[in-house]
C-alpha positions in Angstrom: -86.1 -100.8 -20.6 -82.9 -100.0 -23.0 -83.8 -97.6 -26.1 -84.0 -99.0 -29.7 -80.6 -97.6 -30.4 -78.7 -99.3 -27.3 -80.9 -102.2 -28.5 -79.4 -102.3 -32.4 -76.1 -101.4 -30.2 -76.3 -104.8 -28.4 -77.4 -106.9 -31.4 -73.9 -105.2 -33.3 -71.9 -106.3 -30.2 -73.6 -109.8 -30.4 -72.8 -110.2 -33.7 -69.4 -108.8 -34.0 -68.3 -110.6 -31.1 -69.6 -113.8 -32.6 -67.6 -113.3 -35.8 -64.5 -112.3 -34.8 -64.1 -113.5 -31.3 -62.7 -110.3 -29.7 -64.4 -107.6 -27.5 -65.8 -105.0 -29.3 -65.4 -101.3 -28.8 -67.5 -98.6 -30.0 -65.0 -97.6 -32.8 -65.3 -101.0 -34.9 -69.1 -100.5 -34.4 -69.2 -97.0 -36.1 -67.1 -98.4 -38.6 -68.8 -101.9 -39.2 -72.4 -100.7 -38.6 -74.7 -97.7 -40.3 -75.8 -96.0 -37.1 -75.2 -92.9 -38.4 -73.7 -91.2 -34.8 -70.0 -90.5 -33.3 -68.2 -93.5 -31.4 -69.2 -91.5 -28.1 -72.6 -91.7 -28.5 -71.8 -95.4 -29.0 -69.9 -95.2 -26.1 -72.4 -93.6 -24.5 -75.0 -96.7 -25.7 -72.9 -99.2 -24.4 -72.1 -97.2 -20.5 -76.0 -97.8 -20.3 -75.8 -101.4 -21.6 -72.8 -102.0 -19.2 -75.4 -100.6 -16.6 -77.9 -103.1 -17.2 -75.4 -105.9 -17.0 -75.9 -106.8 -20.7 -72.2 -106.6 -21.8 -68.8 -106.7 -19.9 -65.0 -105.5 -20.0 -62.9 -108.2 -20.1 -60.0 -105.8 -19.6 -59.3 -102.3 -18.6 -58.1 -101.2 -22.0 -60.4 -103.8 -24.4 -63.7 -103.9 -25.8 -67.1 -105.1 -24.2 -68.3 -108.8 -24.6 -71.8 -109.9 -23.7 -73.1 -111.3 -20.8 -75.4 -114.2 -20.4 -78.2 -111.7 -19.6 -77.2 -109.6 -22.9 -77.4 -112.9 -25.0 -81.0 -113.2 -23.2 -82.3 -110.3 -24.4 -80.7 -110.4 -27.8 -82.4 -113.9 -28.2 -85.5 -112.8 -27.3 -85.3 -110.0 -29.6 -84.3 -111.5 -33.0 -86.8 -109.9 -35.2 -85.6 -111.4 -38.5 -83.6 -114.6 -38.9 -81.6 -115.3 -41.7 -83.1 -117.5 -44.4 -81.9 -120.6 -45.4 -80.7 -120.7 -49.1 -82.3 -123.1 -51.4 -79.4 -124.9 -51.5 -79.3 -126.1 -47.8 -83.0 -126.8 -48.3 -82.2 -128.6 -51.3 -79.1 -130.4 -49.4 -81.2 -131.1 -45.8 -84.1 -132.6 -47.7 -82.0 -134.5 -50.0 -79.7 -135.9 -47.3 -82.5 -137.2 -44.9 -84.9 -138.2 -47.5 -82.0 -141.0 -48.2 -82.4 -142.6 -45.1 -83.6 -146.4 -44.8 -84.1 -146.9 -41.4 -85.0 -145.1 -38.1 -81.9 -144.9 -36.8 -80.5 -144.0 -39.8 -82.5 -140.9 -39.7 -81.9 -139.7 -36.0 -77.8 -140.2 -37.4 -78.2 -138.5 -40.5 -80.1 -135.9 -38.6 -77.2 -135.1 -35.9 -74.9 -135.3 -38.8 -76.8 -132.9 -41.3 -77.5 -130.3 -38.2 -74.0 -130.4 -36.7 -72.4 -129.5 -40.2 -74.8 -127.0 -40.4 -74.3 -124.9 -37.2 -71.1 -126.4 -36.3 -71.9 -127.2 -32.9 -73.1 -130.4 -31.0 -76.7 -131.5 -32.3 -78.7 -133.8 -30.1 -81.9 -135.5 -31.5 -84.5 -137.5 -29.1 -86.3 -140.6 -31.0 -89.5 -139.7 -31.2 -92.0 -141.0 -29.0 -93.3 -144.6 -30.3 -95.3 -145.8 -27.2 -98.8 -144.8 -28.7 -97.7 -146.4 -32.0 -99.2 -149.9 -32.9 -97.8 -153.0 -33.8 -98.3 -153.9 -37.8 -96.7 -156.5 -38.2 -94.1 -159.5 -37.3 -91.7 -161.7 -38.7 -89.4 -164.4 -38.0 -86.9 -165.4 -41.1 -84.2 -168.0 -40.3 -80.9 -167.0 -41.1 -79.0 -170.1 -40.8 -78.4 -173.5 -38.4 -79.0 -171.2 -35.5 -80.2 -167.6 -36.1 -83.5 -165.9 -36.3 -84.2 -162.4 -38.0 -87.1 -160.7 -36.1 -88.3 -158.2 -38.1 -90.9 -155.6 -36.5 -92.7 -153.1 -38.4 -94.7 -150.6 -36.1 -97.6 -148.4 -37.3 -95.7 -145.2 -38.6 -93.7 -147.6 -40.9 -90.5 -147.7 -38.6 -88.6 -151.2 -39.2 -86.5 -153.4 -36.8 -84.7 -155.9 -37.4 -82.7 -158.1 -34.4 -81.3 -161.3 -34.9 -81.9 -163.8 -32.6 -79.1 -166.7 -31.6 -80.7 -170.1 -30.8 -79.7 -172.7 -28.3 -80.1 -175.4 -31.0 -80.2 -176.1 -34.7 -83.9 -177.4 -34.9 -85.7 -174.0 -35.6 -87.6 -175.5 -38.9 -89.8 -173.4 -40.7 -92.5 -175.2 -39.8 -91.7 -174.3 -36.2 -90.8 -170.4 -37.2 -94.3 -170.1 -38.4 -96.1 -171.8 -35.3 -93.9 -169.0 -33.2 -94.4 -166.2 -35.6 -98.5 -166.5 -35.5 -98.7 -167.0 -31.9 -96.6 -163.8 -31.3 -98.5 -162.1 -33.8 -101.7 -162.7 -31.7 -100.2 -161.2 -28.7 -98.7 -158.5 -30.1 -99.5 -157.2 -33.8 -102.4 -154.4 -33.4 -101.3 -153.1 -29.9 -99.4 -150.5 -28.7 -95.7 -151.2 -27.3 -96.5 -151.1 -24.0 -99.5 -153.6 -24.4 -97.3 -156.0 -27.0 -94.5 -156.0 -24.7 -97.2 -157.1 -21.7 -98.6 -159.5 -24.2 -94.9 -161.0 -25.2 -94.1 -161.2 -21.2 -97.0 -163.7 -21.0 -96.4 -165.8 -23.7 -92.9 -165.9 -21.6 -94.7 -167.0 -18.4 -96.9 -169.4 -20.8 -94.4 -171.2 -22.9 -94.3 -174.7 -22.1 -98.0 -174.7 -22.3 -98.4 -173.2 -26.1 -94.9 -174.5 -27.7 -94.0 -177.7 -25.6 -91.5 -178.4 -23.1 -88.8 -179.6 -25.3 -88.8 -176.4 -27.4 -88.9 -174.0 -24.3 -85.6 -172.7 -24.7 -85.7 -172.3 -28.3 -88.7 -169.9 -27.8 -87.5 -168.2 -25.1 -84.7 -166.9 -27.5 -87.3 -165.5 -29.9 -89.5 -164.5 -27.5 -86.3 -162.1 -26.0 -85.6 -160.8 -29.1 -88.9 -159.3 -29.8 -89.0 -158.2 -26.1 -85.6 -156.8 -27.0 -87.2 -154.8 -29.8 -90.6 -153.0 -27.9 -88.4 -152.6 -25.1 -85.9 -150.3 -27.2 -89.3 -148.6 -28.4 -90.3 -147.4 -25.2 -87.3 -145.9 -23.8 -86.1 -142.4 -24.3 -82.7 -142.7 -26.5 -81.0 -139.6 -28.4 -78.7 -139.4 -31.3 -75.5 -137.1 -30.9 -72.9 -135.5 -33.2 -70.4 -133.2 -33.1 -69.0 -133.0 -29.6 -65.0 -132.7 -31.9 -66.8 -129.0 -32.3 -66.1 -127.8 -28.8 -62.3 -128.9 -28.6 -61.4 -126.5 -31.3 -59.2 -123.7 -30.5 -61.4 -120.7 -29.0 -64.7 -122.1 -29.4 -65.5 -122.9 -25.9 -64.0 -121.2 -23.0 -66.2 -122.9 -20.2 -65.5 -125.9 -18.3 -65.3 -129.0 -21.4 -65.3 -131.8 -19.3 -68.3 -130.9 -18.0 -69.9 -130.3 -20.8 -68.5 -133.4 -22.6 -69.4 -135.6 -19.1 -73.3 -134.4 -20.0 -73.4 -135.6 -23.3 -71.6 -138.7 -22.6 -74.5 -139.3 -20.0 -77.5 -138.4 -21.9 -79.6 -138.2 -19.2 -78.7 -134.7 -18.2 -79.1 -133.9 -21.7 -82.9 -135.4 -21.9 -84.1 -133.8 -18.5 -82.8 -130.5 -20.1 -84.1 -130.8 -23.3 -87.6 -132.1 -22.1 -87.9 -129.1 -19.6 -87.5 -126.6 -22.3 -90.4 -124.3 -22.8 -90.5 -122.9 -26.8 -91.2 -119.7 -27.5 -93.7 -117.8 -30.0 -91.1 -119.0 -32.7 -91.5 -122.5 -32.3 -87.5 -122.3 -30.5 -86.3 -122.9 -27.1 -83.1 -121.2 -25.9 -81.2 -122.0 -22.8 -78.6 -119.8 -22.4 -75.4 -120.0 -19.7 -76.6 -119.5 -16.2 -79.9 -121.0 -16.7 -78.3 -124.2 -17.4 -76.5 -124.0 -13.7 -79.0 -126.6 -12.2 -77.7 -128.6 -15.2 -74.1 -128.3 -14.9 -73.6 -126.5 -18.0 -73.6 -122.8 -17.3 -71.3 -122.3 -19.8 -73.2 -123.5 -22.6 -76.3 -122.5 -24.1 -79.0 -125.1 -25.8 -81.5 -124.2 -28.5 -83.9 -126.6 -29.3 -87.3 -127.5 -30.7 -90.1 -129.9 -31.2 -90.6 -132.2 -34.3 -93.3 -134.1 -33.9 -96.8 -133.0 -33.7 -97.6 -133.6 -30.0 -94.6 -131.9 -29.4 -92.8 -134.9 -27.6 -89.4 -135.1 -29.1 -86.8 -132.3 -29.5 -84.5 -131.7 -31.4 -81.2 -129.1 -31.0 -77.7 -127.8 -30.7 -75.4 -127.3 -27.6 -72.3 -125.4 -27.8 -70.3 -122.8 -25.9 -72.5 -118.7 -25.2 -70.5 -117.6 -28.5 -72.4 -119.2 -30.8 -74.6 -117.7 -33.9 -78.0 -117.5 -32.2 -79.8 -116.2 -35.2 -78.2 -118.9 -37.7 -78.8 -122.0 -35.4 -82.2 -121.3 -34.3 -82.9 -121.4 -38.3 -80.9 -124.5 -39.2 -82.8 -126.2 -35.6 -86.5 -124.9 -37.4 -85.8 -126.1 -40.8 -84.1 -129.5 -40.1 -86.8 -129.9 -37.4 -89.7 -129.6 -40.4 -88.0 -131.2 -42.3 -87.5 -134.2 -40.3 -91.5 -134.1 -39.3 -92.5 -134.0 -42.6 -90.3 -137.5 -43.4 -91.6 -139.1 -40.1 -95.4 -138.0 -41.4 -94.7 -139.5 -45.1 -94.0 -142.9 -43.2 -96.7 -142.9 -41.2 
């Protein structure tokens, strides 16, 4: 246990160090911060804080950085996070509430949070295996395209277009496909409609005729196209062009950049994050080892109700903790309460 003074005395060497990206020695603390004591009883702060492993001397004659176990403990101690102004409200619910489509959302959302914290923001789709089918449609396009348009229960929309082996998709014949699909799949949940559209695949000489067998098949993997796309776990991602700039991350980049390019790493991590009383998960340097990113630390959150999909910022351990975990909450609510309004 540190006292509440070495305490406040991390917390100014967190966030001075974080601003000016230099070590920070107990001089520029009395002079930056109202602690009302000499710079040798700061000094004295930080010995025990050097003790405890929580900061480090980069040099013999510079300041004290911290540690991955200081930003730890200054994480888990934020007792007041900086509000967001009502112009970045204004601005976040603005920007997203201008989105047509799903995946215009999950971009817009990478975008918004990445200019916000200035650091790489990942977004998982949210979860759409419970959702039902509402409804399907088939519109030709020309000689030999077919829109399929899905619309699932929370009011997300697809759209894929369909190329046909031949120019003899009448509407007459778009209709007969579009109401036997429907049967099989409007009303169920993706898994089931993608089970029913696999056996109107095995079925479809039987229900459309041999000589239009290819023709359906081409529909028929479209919309398969679609569900499947619904069930698997995709993420959005901006902002990597933030850790190349000059003294932003001092860790090992192509790792880092390898992990996001992957995706995979970056949904294990992100799913096996456990949120704290704030609602905010923070993974922070060494944690990440099993990951390879112990250079970096994550914060993330949930934004859906069951709590399936996250939502978050990488970047290097010098990042503003207290300013990111509040840009991750807000955009996070705000981005539930547009998924709830389409629902």
């Amino acid at each position: 246990m540190i006292s509440e003074r070495s305490l406040a005395v991390l917390h100014a060497i967190v966030g001075d160090y974080v601003a000016l990206n230099e070590p920070v020695g107990s001089k520029s603390i009395v002079e930056r911060h109202a602690f009302g004591v000499s710079a040798a009883t700061i000094r004295n702060d930080m010995a025990l804080l050097e003790d405890d492993e929580l900061i480090a001397q980069t040099h013999t004659s510079s300041g004290r950085v911290p540690t991955d176990k200081g930003y730890r403990l200054y994480v888990d101690t934020l007792a007041k996070l900086r509000p967001m102004t009502q112009a970045q409200r204004t601005a976040i619910e603005r920007f997203l509430g201008e989105s047509s489509d799903l995946d215009d959302v999950m971009a817009r959302t990478v975008r918004l949070l990445s200019q916000l914290t200035n650091q790489v923001a990942v977004v998982q789709y949210p979860s759409l295996r419970s959702v039902a089918v509402r409804h399907i449609d088939l519109v030709a396009l020309g000689e030999n395209r077919v829109l399929c348009v899905l619309i699932l229960g929370n009011g997300v929309v697809e759209q894929h277009t369909a190329t046909l082996p031949a120019n003899r998709a009448s509407e007459q014949w778009l209709n007969t496909a579009r109401e036997r699909i429907a049967t099989a799949v409007v009303g169920q949940d993706i898994d089931a409609a993608d089970r029913g559209v696999a056996e109107l695949v095995s079925s479809v000489s039987e229900w459309i005729g041999p000589a239009d067998t290819e023709l359906a098949l081409s529909v028929l993997s479209a919309v398969s196209q679609q569900l499947q796309a619904n069930r698997s776990d995709r993420i959005a991602v901006a902002g990597a062009a933030n850790l190349t700039r000059p003294g932003e991350f001092a860790g090992s980049l192509p790792t880092v950049l390898e992990a996001i390019e992957e995706q995979v790493t970056l949904l294990r991590l992100f799913g096996e994050l456990v949120q704290d009383e704030r609602e905010i998960a923070a993974s922070i340097g060494r944690e990440n080892e099993a990951y390879g990113l112990s250079d970096a630390s994550i914060i993330a959150t949930s934004y859906e109700q069951l709590g399936a999909s996250r939502l978050g910022v990488l970047g290097p351990l010098r990042m503003d903790y207290a300013g990111n975990i509040q840009a991750v909450r807000a955009v996070a609510r705000y981005l539930n309460r547009l998924l709830s309004e389409d629902r």
